[in-house]
N, C-alpha and C positions, 0 to 999 in steps of 0.2 A: 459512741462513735469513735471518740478518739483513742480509746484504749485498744480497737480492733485494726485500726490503721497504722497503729504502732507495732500491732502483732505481726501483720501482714506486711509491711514495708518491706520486709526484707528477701519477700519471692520475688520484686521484681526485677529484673536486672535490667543492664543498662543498653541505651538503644547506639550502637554504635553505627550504623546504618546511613550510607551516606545516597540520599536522594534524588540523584544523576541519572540522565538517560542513558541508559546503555549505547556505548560507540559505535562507529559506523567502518571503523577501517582499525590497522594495526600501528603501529609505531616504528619506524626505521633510525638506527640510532645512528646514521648519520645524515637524518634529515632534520636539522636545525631551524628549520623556516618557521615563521608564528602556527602556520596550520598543523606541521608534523605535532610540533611540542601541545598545542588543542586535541587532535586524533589520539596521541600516547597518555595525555589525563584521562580521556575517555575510556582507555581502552585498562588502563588502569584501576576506573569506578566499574568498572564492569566486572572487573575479579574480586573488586572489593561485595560488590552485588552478589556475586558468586562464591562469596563467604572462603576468598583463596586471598587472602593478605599477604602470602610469600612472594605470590607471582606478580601485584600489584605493585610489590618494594622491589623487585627488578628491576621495572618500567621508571618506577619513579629516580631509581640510584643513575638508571642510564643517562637521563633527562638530563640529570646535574652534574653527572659525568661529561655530558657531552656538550654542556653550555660553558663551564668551567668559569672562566672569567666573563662571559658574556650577559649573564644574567642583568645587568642595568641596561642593555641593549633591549631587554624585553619586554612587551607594553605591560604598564602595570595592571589590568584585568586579568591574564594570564599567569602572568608571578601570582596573582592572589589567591588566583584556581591551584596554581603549582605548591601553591603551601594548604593552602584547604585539605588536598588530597593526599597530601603528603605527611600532614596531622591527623587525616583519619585512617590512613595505612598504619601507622605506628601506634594509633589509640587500639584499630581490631588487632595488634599484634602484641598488646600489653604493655604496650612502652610508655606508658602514661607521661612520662616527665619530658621525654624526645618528641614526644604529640605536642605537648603545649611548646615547647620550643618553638618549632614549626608553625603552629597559629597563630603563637605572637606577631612572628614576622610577620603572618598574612594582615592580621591586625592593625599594625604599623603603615603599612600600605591605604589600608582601608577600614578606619577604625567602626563603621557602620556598617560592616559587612553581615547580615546577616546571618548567613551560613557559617561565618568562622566566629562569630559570639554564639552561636548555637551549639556548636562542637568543640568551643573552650570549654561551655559548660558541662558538658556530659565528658570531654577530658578530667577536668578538674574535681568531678562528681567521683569518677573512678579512683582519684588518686587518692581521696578522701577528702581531701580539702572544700569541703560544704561552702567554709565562706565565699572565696574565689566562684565555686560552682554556682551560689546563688546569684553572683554579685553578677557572671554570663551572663545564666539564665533570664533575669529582669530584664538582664540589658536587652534581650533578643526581645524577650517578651513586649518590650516597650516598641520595637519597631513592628511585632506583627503581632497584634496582642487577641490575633483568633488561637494562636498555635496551640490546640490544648494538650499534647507531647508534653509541653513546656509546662502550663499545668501542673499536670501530671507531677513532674520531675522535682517543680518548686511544693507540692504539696510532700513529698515525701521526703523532704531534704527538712523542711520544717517539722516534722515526725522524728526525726534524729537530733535535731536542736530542741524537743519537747514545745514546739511554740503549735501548741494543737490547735488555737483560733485562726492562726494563720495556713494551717494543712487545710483546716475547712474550706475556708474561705475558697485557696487555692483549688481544690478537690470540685467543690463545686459551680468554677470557673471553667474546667474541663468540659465538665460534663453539661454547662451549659451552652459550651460551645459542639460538645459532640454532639447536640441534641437538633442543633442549628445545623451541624453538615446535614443529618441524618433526615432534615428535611427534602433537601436539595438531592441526596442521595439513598434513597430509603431500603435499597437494594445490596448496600456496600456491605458487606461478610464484616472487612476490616476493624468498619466506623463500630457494628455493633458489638464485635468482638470486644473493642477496646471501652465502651459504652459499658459493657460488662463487665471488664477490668475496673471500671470505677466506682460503678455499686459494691464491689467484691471490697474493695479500698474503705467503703463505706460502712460497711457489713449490712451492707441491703440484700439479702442472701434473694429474696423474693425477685424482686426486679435483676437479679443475677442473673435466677433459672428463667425468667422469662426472655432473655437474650439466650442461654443456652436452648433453649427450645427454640429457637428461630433458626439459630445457627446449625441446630442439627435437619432441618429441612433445609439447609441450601449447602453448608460446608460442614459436613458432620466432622470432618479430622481438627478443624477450628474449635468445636461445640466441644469433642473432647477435651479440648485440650483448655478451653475456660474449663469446664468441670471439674477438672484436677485439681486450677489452683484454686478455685471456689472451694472445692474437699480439703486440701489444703490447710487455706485458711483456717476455716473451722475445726481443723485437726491440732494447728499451732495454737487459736484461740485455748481449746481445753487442755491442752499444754500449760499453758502462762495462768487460767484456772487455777490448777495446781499448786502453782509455785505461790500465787495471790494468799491461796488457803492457809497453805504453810507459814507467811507471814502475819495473816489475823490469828492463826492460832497463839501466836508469840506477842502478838501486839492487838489484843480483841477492842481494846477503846481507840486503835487507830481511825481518826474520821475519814480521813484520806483514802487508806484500806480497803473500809468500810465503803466508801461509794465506788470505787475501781471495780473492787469485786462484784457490787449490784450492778454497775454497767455491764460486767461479762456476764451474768447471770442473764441479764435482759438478754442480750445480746444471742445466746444459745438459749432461749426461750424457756428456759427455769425459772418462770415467773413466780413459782412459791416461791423459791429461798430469794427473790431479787426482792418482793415483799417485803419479807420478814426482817432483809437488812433493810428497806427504805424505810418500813418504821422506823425502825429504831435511827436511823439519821433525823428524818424532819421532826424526833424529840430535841433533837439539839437545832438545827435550823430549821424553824416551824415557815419561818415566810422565806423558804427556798422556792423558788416557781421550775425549776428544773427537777427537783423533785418531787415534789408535787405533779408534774406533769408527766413524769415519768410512773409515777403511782396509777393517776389515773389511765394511765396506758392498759396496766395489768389489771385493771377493772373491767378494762373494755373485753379483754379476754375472758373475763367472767362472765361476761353480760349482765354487769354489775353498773348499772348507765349513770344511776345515784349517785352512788360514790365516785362514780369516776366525775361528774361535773360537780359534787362539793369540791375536789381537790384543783379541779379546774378553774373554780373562780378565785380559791384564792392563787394558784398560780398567774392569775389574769392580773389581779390586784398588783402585784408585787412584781411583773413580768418589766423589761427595761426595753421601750419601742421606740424608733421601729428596732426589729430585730428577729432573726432565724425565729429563735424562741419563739416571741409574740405569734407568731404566723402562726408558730404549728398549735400554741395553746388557744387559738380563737377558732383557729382550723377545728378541734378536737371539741372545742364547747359544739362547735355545728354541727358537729355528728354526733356528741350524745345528745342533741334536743332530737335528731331529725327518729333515734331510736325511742324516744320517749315523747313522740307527735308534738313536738313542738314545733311545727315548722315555719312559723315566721319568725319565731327565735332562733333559729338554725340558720335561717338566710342572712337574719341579722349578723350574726357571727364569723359565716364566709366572707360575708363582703367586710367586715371587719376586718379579717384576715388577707384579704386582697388589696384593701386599702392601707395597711403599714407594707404590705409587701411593694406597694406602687412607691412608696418612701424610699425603700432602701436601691442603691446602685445597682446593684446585684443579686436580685432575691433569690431567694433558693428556687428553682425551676421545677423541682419534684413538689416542694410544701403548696406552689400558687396554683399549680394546675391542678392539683388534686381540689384547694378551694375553690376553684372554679369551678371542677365539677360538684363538687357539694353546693354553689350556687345552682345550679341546672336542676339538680335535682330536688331542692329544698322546692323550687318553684315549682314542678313538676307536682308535688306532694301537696302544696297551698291549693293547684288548680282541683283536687284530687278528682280531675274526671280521665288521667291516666295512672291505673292500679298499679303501682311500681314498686314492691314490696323489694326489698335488698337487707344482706346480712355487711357485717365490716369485720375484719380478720384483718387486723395491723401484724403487720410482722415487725417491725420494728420500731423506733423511737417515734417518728410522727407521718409515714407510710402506711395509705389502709385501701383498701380493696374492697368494692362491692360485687356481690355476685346475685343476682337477681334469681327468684323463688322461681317456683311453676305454678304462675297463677299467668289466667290470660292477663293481659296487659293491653289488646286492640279492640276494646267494646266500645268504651268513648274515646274523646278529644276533649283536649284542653280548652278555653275559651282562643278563638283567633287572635284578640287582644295580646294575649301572652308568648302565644307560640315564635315568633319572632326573636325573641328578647331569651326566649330558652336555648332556639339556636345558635343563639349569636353567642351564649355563653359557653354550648359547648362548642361550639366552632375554637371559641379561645382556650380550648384547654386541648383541644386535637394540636392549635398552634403552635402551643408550650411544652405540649408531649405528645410526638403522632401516634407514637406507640402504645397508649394508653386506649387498652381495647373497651374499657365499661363506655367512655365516650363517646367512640364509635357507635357500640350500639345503642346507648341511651338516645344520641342525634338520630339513629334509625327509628326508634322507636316516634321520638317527636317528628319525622316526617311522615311516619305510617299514621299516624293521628290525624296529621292532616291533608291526609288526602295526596302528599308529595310521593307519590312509588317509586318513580325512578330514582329519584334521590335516595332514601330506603335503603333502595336494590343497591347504593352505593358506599353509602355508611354500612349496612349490615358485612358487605362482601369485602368492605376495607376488613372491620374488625376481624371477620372468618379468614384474611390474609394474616393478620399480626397473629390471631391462635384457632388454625383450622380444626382442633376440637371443642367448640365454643357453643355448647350447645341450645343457646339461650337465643344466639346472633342465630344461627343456625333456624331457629323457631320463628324467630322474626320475618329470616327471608322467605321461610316454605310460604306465613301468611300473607307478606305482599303480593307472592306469586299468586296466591288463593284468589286475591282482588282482582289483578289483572286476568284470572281465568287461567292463567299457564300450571297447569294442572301437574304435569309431568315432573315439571323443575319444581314445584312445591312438596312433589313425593318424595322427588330425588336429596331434598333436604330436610323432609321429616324422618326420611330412613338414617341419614346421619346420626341427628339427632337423639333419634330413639334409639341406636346402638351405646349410644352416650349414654342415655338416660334410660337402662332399661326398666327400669322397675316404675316408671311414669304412666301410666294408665291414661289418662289424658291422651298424649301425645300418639300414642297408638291407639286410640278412636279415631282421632283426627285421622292420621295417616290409613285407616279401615275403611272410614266415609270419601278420603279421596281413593281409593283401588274400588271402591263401589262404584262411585260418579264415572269411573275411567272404565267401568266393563270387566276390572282384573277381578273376578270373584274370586277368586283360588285363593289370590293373595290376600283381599279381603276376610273372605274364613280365617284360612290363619294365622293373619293378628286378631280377630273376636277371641279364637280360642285360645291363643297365649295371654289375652286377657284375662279370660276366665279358671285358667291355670293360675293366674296371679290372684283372682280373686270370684270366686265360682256361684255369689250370689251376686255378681256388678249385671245389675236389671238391663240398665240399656245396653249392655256390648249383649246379653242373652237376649233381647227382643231385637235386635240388627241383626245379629247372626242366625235367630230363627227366620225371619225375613231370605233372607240367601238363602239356608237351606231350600225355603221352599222354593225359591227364584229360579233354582238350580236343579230342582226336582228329587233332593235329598228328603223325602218325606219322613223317612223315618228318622232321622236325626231333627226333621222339626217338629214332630209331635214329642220327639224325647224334651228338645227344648221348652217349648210350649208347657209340659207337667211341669217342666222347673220350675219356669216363668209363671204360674198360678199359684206355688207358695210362697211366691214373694209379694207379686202387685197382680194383682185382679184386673185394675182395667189396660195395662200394655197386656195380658195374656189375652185379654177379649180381641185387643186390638189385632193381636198375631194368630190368633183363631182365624179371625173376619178374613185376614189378608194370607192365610196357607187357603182357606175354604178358596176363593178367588180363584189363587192359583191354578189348583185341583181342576176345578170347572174353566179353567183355559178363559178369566175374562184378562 
């Protein structure tokens, strides 16, 4: 992680942006009164807003032209607006050293001012001066310590000083404050943009595109514009590749080397050569638990579940809790039991992973909610009276993803006893991460079990909001519509679905026997026959669609049915004889 955050630090540039309402009136420079010199700061944030810093250092020279000696006459809230603004005209205009001049002064005045320890530090950030800029930034940080901007700026300032515990740390303070707006605002273009910016920071490429995919249904010029530096990134990563290569070639026993380069390996998903170097590392550090768990990572990608949890215990063994680490390696024992049916050993291990994360100040907000959900589903799997079959596809160091099979999954229910206790846990991982769509519908799925529809209809339609091609959320909703009878909307979502999924045979029966129940025969036929296009001996779609033929008075296409239907099954052909004879004779 840290070697991509290092790669990447240096696309983002600095936010000089000063966060004022836009004015209400203009500035008269010989109106000296407190409200003129109020109206002329405004009207000067407003050019600044309007990315014109010429026209803002006008306003501002006039102001102090036109106060001249008066300025101690002027209340000090307003002097400290008049140097705020007058620091950040000179910062968008490159004057870095004339900016902090100016904010000092503001400083001076009001040395807890918020807004001008905010814009020291992204002054001070521009001049270079790291130290200064971080020494700001805390300081701001310590009066609003949601800011995750601030975040942000302290995470990549410790990327330049190589203090990579401290970028994390920092990195994933951001993001779990951006995670927290994004509750209250689920809607904001901005929050997810930037929510993006910080997986991208992380080389969470995964959880990248799933912000670029949001953001291109609501602000595609934004969506593009994460894409680039997301492409970016990954452009400069196999760049700094390169250069990595170039120096193990000259120095092949470097250890140091030697694992930078298996991080970037990982990292662009070259899981053979990250391999081959992490062997040969844990011969020399056999009870490293970062490597080791990084090993078992690329086993997972094998579906190699064995090996990947030998390397996981002894990463477990030797792992130092509470800690990031710890999580994600108790995290990762729960998923390769939950692949190898162990699942009250899998449960074991989430809540293990949940309980060091409940230890630390700060836990990682991605590593707890994903073990929450691996709690939800472990128990899911214990009750096994809902069939929940799911793959895991980690894209990264300790980020994994379920995506559920096509098998029905609403024939039984869980025991009542449980179903409770399953909600509550995915509820708490919706809470941790709303945007985490398997939650969504895994919660849907536990209220279709029990009998909760509307509720269902509400988790299923969250998750089909965060990825409307979701064709599994999608299945889910056609069936609750199924239960309540709403026929229409149940089509209307298995025709998704099945655009999705076309080659699912399954899914277009289902969606055949609803356009039968509904009277559409037309559209019934077909989907039988795009069935049988896909597979030309599937018995029941040829004994339903002989039925319509005759329904429909297509005789000869049911008696052509019908010969098929006798060398395959004998008694659905007798059965489709009985019911065209029927027909024919009008009972």
């Amino acid at each position: 992680m840290f070697i991509i955050m290092f790669a990447i630090s240096s696309l983002f540039l600095y936010d000089v942006t000063v966060s004022i309402a836009p004015p209400k009136t203009s500035y008269s420079p010989t109106d000296s009164s407190i409200n003129g010199i109020s109206d002329a700061l405004s009207t000067a944030r407003k050019y600044l807003l309007m990315n014109k810093p010429k026209e803002a250092l006008k306003i501002t020279e006039l102001i102090s032209t036109e106060l001249g000696s008066k300025f101690t006459t002027v209340p000090k809230p307003i002097l400290v607006d008049f140097y705020l603004t007058t620091g950040s005209v000179y910062l968008a205009l490159g004057k870095q050293a004339t900016a902090i001049l100016e904010l000092k002064k503001g400083e001076q005045l009001d040395p807890n001012n918020l807004h001008i320890l905010t814009k020291l530090g992204y002054a001070y950030e521009a001049a270079f001066d790291q130290l200064n800029a971080k020494k700001y930034f805390e300081k701001s940080i310590n009066i609003n310590p949601s800011n995750h901007a601030i975040y942000i700026r302290l995470s990549v300032i410790s990327i330049k000083e190589k203090k990579f515990q401290d970028s994390y740390y920092f990195l994933n303070k951001a993001i779990n404050q951006l995670n927290l707006l994004i509750k209250q605002h689920p809607d904001s273009t901005q929050l997810i943009y930037e929510l993006g910016i910080g997986y991208i920071m992380m080389g969470e490429w995964t959880e990248a595109e799933k912000k670029i995919n949001m953001l291109q249904r609501q602000d595609p010029l934004l969506a593009k514009q994460l894409e680039e530096i997301s492409n970016r990134s990954q452009l400069q990563m196999r760049k700094d590749i390169r250069d990595v290569e170039t120096n193990m070639s000259r120095k092949p026993n470097d250890l140091n080397i030697q694992k930078t380069l298996a991080t970037m390996y990982f990292y662009i998903k070259e899981y053979d050569k990250a391999l081959k170097l992490l062997k040969r590392i844990i011969l020399k550090e056999p009870n490293s638990p970062e490597i080791h768990s990084r090993i078992a990572i690329i086993y997972f990608q094998k579906n190699d579940y064995l090996r990947a949890t030998e390397h996981l215990i002894v990463a477990a063994k030797y792992v130092e809790s509470p800690s990031s680490l710890a999580i994600t390696v108790f995290s990762n024992l729960g998923r390769a039991n939950i692949f190898l049916n162990n699942f009250k050993d899998a449960l074991l291990f989430f809540r293990k992973a949940v309980d060091i994360a409940s230890q630390l100040t700060d836990p990682p907000v991605l590593e707890v909610a994903y073990a929450r959900y691996g709690i939800g589903i472990a128990m899911l799997r214990i009750e096994q009276n809902i069939e929940l079959n799911f793959v895991a596809q980690p894209s990264s160091y300790n980020y994994y993803y379920f995506q559920n099979l096509n098998k029905n999954i609403f024939l039984q229910t869980p025991y009542e006893i449980r179903i409770n206790k399953i909600i509550s846990e995915f509820k708490k991982v919706i809470e941790d991460k709303p945007d985490l769509v398997e939650a969504h519908y895994a919660l849907g799925v536990t209220y279709k079990s029990n009998q909760q529809l509307s509720l269902a209809i509400s988790s299923f339609q969250e998750a089909i909001r965060y990825k409307p091609n979701y064709p599994e959320a999608l299945i889910g909703l056609a069936f609750t519509y199924v239960s309540l009878n709403q026929t229409e909307l149940a089509i209307k979502n298995l025709k998704k679905a099945s655009v999705l999924l076309d080659t699912n045979i399954e899914i277009k029966m289902t969606l055949a026997q609803l356009y039968t129940k509904t009277s559409q025969f037309e559209l019934a036929t077909e989907t039988y026959e795009d069935i049988l296009k896909q597979n030309s001996k599937y018995k029941t779609a040829l004994f339903s669609v002989g039925e319509l033929y005759a329904t429909t008075g297509n005789w000869k296409k049911a008696r052509q049915t019908l010969l098929q239907l006798k060398s395959i099954d004998i008694e659905l052909s007798n059965r489709l004889s009985n019911h065209i004879q029927k027909k024919r004779s009008g009972l």
